[in-house]
N, C-alpha and C positions, 0 to 999 in steps of 0.2 A: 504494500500500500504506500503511495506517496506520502510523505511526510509534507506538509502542508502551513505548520502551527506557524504563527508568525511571533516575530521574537520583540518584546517589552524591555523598556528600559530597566520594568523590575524583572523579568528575567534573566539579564544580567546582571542585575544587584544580587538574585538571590544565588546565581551560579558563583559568582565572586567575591564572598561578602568580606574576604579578606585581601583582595586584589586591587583596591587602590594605594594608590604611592606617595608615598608621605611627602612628594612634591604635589600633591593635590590631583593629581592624574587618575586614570583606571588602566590595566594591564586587562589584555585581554585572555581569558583562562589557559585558551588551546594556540597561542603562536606566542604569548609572551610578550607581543610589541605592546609598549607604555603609550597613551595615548590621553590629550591634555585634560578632555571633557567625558562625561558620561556620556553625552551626544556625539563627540567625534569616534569613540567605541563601538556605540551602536549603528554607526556609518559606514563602521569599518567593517562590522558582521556581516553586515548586508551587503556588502559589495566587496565580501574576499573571495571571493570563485576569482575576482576580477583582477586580484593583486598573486594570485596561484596560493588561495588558502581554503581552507575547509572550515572554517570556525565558525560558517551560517548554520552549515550541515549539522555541526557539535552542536550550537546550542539549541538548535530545533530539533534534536533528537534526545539532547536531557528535557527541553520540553516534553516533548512525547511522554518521556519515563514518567515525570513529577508527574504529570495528568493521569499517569494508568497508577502510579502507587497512590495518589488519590482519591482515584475510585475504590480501590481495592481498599483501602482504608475505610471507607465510606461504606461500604458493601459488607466489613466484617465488624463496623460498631454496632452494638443492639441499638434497637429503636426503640424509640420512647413511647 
């Protein structure tokens, strides 16, 4: 099935929550480059097929995951 999730700024926050750089920047999880804004990060996600990176693929596939252990989480709480 295609992977399709599209990727949130908090998606990135929650995938890197220790990935910003005490020069006030964010590191990207899967290539490492430092990068100034939260918004030039998630510019960079979106458009690394384009720089010969995969870190779109990464984070819309930890997408993916978080969503199905969420369900699955959801599925094995009693209901009230």
């Amino acid at each position: 099935q295609p992977v399709t999730a599209s990727i949130t700024v908090w998606d990135i926050l929650t995938a890197s929550p220790r990935q910003l750089v005490p020069q006030g920047g964010c590191q990207c999880v899967l290539c490492c480059h430092i990068f100034p804004t939260l918004w030039s990060l998630k510019i960079h996600i979106q458009h690394s097929s384009q720089e010969g990176y995969s870190c779109k693929v990464y984070y819309r596939r930890l997408k993916v995951l978080w969503e199905k252990e969420h369900k699955e989480q959801e599925a094995a709480s009693p209901r009230s």
